[in-house]
N, C-alpha and C positions, 0 to 999 in steps of 0.2 A: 865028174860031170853028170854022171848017168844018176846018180846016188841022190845030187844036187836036183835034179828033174821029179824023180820017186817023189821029194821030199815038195816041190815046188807045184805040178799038177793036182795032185790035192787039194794043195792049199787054193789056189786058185778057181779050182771048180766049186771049194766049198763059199768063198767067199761071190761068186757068182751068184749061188744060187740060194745065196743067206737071207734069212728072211729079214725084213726092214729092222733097221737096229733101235737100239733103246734111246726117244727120245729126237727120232726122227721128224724134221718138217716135213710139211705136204702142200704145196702153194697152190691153190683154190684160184683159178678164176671166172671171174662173172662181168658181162658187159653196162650193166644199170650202174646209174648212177650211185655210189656208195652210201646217201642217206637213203633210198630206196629198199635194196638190198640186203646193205650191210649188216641192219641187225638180224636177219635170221642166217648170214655167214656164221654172225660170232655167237650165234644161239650154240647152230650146231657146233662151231670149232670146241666151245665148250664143253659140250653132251659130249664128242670127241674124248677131251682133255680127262674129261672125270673119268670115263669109262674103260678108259688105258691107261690110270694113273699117272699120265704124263708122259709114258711112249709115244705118242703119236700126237704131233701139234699142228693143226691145219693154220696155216696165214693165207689171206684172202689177198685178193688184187683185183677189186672193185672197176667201176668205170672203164671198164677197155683198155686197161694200162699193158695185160697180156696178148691183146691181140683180138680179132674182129670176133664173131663168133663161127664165123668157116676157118679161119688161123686157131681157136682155141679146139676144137676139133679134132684138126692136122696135129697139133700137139699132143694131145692124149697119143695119137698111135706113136708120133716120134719120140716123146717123153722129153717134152717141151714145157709142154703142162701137166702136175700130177694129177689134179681133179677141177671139176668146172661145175658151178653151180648157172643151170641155164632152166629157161623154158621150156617145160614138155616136147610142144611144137616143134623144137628146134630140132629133134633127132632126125628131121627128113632130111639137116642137112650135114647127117653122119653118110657114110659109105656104105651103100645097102639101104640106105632111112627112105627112100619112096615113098613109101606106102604110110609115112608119116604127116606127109603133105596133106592127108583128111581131117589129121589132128587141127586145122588151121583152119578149115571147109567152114563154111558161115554158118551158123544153128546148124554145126551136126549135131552136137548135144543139145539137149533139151534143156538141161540147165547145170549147176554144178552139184548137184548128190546123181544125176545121171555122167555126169565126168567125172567124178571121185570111182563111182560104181564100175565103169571102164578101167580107172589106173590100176585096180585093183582086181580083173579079172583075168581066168586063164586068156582071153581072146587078147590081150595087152601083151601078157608073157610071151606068146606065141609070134605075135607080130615082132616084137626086139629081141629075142633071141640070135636069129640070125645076123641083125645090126651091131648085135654087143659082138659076136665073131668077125663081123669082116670091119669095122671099124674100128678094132682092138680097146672098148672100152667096160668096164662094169658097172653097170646101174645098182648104185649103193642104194636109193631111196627117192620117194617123192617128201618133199621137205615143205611145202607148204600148197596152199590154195595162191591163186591171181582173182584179184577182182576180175569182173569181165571187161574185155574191152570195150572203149567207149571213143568218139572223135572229138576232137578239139579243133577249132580253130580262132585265126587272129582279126579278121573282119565278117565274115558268112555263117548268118546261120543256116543251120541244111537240115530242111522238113521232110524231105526226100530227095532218092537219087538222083531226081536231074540237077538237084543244088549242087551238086558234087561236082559239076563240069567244068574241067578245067584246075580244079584247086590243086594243089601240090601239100600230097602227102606227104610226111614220114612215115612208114613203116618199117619192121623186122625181117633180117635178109630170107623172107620166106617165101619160098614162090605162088603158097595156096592162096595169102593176101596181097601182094601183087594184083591178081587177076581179078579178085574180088573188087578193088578199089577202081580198078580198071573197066571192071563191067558197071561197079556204081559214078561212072564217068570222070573221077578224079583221074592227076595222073602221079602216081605211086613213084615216091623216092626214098630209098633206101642211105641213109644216115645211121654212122655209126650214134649209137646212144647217148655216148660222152663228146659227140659235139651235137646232139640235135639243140639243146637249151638256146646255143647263142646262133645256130641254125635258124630259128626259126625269129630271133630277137632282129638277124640280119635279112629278115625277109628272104630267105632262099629256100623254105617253105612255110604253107601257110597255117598247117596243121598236122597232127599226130593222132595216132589212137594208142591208149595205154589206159588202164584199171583206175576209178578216181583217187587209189592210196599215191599211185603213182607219180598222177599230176600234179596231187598237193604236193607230194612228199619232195618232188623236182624242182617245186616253183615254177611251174611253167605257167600258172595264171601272171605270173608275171609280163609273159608275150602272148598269151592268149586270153579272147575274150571268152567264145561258146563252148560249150563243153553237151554234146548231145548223146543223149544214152540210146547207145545202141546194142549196146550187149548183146555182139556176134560172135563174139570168142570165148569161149571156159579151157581154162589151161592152169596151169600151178607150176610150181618150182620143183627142178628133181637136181640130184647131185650126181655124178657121172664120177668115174676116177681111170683112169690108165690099166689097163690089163695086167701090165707085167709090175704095176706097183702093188697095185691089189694081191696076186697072184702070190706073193711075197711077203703080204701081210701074214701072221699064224692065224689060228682056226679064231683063236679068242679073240686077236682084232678086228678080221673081219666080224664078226659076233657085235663086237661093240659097234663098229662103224655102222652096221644097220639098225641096231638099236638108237642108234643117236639120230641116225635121220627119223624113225619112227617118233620119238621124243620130242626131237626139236618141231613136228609136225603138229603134235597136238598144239604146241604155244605158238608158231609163227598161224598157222590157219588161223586161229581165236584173232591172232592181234592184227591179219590180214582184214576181216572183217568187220571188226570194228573200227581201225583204221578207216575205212571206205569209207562208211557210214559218216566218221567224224568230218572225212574227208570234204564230204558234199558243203557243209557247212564252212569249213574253212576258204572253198574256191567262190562261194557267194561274199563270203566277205570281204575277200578280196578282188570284189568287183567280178567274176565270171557270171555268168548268164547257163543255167541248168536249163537245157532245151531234152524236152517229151516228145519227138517225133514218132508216128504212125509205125509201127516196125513191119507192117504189111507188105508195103512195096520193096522193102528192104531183100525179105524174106523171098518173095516170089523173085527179085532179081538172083537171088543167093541159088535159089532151086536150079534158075537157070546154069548159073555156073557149075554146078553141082552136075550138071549132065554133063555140058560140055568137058568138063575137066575129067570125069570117070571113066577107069579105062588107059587113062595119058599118063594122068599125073601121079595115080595111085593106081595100083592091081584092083582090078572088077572086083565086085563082092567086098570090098574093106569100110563103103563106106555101112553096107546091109550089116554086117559084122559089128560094128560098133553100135549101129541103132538099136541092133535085139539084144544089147546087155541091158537089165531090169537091175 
């Protein structure tokens, strides 16, 4: 028996702590809509595929099929979920992400080559370091740009924030636009992604803010009429993975897995962008109404929140921190 044991703990601790075998899945989840999303998933599962000869296959589960994005999350650390392709933003709502809730702060950024300049600064590193330890996850890469966000609705158009009184948002389970929508008088509701479409077709709200690739990409000119540019949010897509999956990757996978987010960055940003662009054209055609509002009032109400919020919602000094990256 004792011989049998010799022979047994070995094997066991080595199969424990075996690094991901040949030709392992990795199930990806993201809450957008799958024609949204999807293609820069299977950009990168590709960039993936090639770069590990096939050891390593990421499958996607689009649309919220794995769960909300506080449920994909809790996954990562219980290994629920191997990796999640989400919203920069959304780390404020990892364990430790606080100080992530700025990322969402209305023109903290000045525009998107001052938010790319951020993703990619020590003050970025510094700030998720501690989030990637207490929320047990690895930041593989930032995987592409987001249009900025913009509102939509189904009867109102809104020149300014008193237009907003009363209407019924959808937004992202984030607490920094919550407040924001809140201070520009709407009243902010939180819908999971993959029911906002028929959410908003059942009049249970009356509007959403998301990127114009987004809106076309969703068909939501389908229930909506105005689509006003507001362009209060710069944020992009990052890919996250599970600690101890990562951890267990070899040196060469890890290698490639950042490489392929790097990769699949150059093509999804490019086709991010001109998406948009196409974008605009597509939701006129389909009957939307491109509203130019004033973004002054917008701004000076944003400041406001920007005070009250600092401090609360994020540690002093984060949001001074991110505005002096050049």
């Amino acid at each position: 028996m004792i011989k049998l044991l010799r022979i047994l703990v070995p094997s066991v601790l080595l199969t424990a702590f075996a690094p991901v075998n040949a030709q392992q899945t990795l199930r990806m989840a993201f809450v957008a809509p799958p024609p949204v999303w999807g293609p820069i998933a299977d950009q990168f599962a590709k960039e993936v595929a090639d770069r590990t000869k096939g050891e390593l296959k990421v499958q996607s589960f689009g649309g919220g099929q794995l769960g909300s994005l506080p449920q994909n999350y809790a996954g990562l650390r219980t290994g629920q979920v191997d990796m999640m392709l989400a919203d920069t933003g959304t780390l404020a709502l990892a364990k430790g992400g606080k100080d992530f809730n700025a990322l969402f702060a209305p023109y903290v950024f000045r525009d998107n080559a001052h938010f790319k300049a951020f993703m990619n600064s020590p003050a970025f590193r510094e700030m998720l370091a501690p989030v990637e330890k207490d929320a047990g996850f690895k930041y593989v890469g930032y995987v592409s740009d987001r249009a900025p966000r913009q509102l939509t609705t189904a009867n109102r158009k809104v020149l300014k924030p008193e237009d907003m009184k009363g209407l019924k948002v959808r937004v992202p389970e984030t607490p920094t636009i919550l407040e924001v929508m809140k201070a520009w008088g709407a009243s902010p509701t939180p819908i999971p992604a993959a029911e906002l479409y028929l959410a908003m077709k059942q009049g249970l709200v009356d509007g959403q803010d998301n990127g114009f690739d987004a809106i076309a990409g969703a068909k939501y000119y389908e229930v909506q009429k105005f689509a006003m540019r507001l362009d209060y949010v710069q944020s992009g897509l990052m890919v996250l993975m599970a600690a101890d999956k990562w951890n267990r990757l070899t040196p060469a996978q890890q290698k490639a897995m950042t490489e392929a987010a790097a990769e699949t960055e150059k093509w999804a940003s490019k086709m991010t962008w001109e998406t948009a662009d196409k974008s605009i054209s597509v939701l006129k055609a389909n009957g939307m109404e491109i509203v130019e509002p004033d973004l002054a009032p917008f701004r000076k109400s944003a400041e406001e929140v920007l005070r009250r919020l600092d401090g609360e919602m994020w540690s002093k000094g984060t949001l001074q921190k991110i505005q002096a990256v050049r």
